[in-house]
TIFIDREN-136480 format. One record per residue (C-alpha): x, y, z. Coordinates in pm, whole numbers, plus 50000, padded with zeros to 5 digits. Layout:
BEGIN
XYZ
...
***
This chain:
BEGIN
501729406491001
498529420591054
495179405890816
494359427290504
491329447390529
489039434290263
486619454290097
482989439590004
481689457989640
478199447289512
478359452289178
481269445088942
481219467388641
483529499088559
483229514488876
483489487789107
486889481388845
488049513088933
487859512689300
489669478789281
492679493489120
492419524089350
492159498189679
494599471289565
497279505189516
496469509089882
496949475090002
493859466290052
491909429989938
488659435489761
485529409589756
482719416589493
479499397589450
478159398289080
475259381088952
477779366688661
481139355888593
483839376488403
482679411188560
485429440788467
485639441088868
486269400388877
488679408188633
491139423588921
490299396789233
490599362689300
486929367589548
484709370989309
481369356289472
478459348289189
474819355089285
473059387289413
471339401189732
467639384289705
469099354089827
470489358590237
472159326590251
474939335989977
474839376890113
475519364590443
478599344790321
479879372490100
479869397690364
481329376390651
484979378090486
484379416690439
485159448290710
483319467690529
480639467190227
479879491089937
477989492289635
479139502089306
475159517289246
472329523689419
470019499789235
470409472789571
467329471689755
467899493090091
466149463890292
469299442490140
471719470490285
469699472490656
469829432790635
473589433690637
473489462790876
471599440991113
474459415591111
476889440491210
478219447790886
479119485690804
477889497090446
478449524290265
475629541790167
473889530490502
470489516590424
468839549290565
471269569890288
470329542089965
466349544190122
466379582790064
468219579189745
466999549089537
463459562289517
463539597389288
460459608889481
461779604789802
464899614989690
463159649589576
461079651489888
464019649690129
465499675189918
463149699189923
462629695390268
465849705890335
465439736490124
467239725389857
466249736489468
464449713989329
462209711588990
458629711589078
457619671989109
454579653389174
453579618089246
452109600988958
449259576489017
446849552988775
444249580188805
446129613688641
445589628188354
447849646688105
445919674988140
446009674788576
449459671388555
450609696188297
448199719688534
450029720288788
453869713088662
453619728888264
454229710787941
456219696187853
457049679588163
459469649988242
457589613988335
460309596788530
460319556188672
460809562889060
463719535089024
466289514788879
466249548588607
470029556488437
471909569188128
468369582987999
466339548688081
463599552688281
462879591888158
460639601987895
459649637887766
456059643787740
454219667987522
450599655587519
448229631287585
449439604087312
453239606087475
452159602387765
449969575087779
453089560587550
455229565987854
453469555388103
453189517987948
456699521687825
458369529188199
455919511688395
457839481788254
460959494588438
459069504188797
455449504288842
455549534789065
455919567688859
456679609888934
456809635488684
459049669388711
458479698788530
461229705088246
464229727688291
465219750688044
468549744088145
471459763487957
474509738188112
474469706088292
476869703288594
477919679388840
479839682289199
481539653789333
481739652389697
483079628889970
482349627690337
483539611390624
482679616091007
485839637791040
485849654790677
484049668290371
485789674790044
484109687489686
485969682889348
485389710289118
482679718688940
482419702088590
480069706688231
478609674788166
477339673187756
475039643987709
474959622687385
471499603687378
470989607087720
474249591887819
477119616987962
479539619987682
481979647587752
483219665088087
484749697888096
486739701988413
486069728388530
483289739088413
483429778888263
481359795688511
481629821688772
483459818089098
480369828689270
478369801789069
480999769489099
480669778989514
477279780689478
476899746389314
479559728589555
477169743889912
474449730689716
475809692689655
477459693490008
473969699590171
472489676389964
474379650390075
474169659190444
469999656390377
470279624690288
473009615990572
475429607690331
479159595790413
480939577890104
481309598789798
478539612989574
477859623589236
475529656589242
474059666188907
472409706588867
470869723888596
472069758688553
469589777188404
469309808488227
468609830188498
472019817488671
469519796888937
471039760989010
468929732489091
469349698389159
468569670088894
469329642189101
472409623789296
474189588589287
475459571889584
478779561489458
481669574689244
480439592088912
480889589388536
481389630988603
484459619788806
486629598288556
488319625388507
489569627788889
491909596588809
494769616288565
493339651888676
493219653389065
495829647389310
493679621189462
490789604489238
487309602089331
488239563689327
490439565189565
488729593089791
486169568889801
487879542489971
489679561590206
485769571390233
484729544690383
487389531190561
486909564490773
490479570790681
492029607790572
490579623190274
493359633189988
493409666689798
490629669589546
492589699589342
493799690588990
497309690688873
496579706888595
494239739888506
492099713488228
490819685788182
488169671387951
486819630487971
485289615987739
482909584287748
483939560687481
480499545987391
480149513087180
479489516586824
478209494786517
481859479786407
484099479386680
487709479286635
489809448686680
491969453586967
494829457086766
493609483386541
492459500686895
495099503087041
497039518786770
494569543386721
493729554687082
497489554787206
498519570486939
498229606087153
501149610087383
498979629387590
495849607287612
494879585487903
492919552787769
490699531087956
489359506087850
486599485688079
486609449387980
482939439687937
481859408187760
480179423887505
479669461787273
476399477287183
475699505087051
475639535587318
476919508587604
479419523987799
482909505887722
485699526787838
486609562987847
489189585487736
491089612087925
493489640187896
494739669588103
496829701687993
497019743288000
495019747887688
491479741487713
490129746987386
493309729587243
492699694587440
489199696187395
489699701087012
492019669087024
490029643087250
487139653287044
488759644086727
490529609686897
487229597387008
485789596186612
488499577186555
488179554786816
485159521286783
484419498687113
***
């Protein structure tokens, strides 16, 4: 019998969980390297490797006993990507892909070099002023860390001179290097999911994403807009991801805005919180579209199996639930799909699992997922 192929993840959290299951339903062995024990990933797999990528010695080791490597975000350093490249590793996002990506000015650059809509953006250095920048991009504008920004972190709004100066100290904590955008009156938030091999590209539809505190709370798949629009938005997240040479899958987030113009807010290099829903709703989930991704193996069918579907994130609150009382509360629904993550530990607003169900009625399984997530305390 022939060896397994064995899949390398950096990262161990919900999404490199995820794409275990989806792998290990396939056959296939996973690796992950974490930088500490009792990951939701290590959870699933006896090769669970403790450290990170800053030190060669242990990546080298890791990614020997792997075919192929992936990350679960795009937070590794893309010199850490090129140095497994270099040793004949493949990864997926290549190191040229995670080097467009990682930095949000770059990222923006590339995009709107490709002609792709954009908000209006400028670097941000130690000599601007308020003033300078709301010039040229408006106020309020949006002061953004060029990295290692998520789930709201690393963004701050900016009316005047006293916010900003507030959020420059504030982010320059998370990256020293700085853009600002100009702010979207947006009217919805949308996301595309899309997944690309050498031989294929595939989009899932179109989703609403509503955010709670910056974090994505609820998706609405698909999301109520025009025909005309949802092709729009999938052309727009398919050439995005050919600018940055993309193959894997990708999350694409847009604005929609009130004129009906779509731009691009930014993209992730891996499977999306805007794709849980993929897992009961879609004939093949982004999970497992994305390792089929990068094995270079045949894409499944992104339609859904059924007309709706709403997700929502089940975010830690102030008194969680024993996990008694949880599950006789969440499973309670015949028709809802639980997940639950695993982590260590709850805080408030910390993603801990997510919540899922699928049906004919929109407004009707909107109404009840709504109502089981109040109910519900991780």
């Amino acid at each position: 019998m022939s060896k397994k192929i064995c899949i390398g993840i950096l990262g161990g959290g919900q999404l490199a969980k995820m794409s275990t299951l989806a792998a290990s339903r396939l056959g296939f062995d996973i690796s992950i390297m974490v930088k500490e024990m009792h990951s939701p990933a290590g959870q699933l797999t006896h090769h669970e490797s403790i450290g990170w990528v800053d030190d060669e010695l242990h990546l080298r080791s890791f990614a020997q006993h792997c075919d192929v490597v992936t990350l679960e975000n795009e937070f590794v350093d893309h010199h850490r990507i090129e140095f497994l490249e270099k040793h004949g590793k493949k990864v997926y996002p290549s190191s040229v892909t995670i080097g467009l990506i990682q930095d949000k000015l770059l990222q923006k650059q590339t995009l709107k070099k490709n002609k792709i809509p954009v908000p209006a953006f400028i670097e941000v250095t130690a000599d601007h002023t308020f003033a300078q920048i709301a010039k040229k991009l408006g106020s309020p504008f949006v002061l953004k860390s060029r990295k290692m920004g998520y789930d709201g972190y690393g963004n701050a709004l900016v009316n005047d001179e006293k916010e900003f100066h507030s959020a420059v100290r504030h982010l320059s904590n998370r990256h020293n290097n700085l853009l600002a955008e100009a702010f979207v009156h947006f009217t919805m938030e949308l996301a595309v999911m899309v997944v690309r091999t050498p031989n294929e590209i595939r989009t899932y539809p179109v989703v609403q994403t509503i955010q709670k505190n910056h974090i994505c709370h609820t998706v609405i798949a698909p999301a109520q807009i025009s025909k005309a629009l949802a092709k729009k938005a999938e052309e727009i997240a398919v050439a995005s991801v050919k600018a940055v040479k993309g193959f894997g899958i990708y999350g694409v987030e847009l604005f929609l805005t009130k004129e009906k113009s779509l731009i691009v807010n930014e993209m992730a290099p891996r499977p999306h919180n805007s794709g849980h829903y993929t897992i009961e709703a879609c004939v093949t989930s982004q999970f497992e579209n994305h390792i089929r991704s990068i094995l270079e193996l045949p894409l499944g069918s992104t339609k859904m199996v059924k007309p709706y579907a709403i997700m929502i994130n089940l975010l830690g609150k102030q008194h969680p639930q024993s996990k008694q009382d949880l599950y006789a509360v969440a499973l309670k629904h015949p028709n809802a799909h639980l997940h639950v993550y695993g982590k260590e530990g709850s805080r408030v607003g910390r993603k801990m699992g997510h919540l899922t169900m699928i049906g004919d009625d929109l407004k009707k399984i909107l109404k009840e997922a709504t109502a089981l997530e109040e109910t519900i305390s991780l």
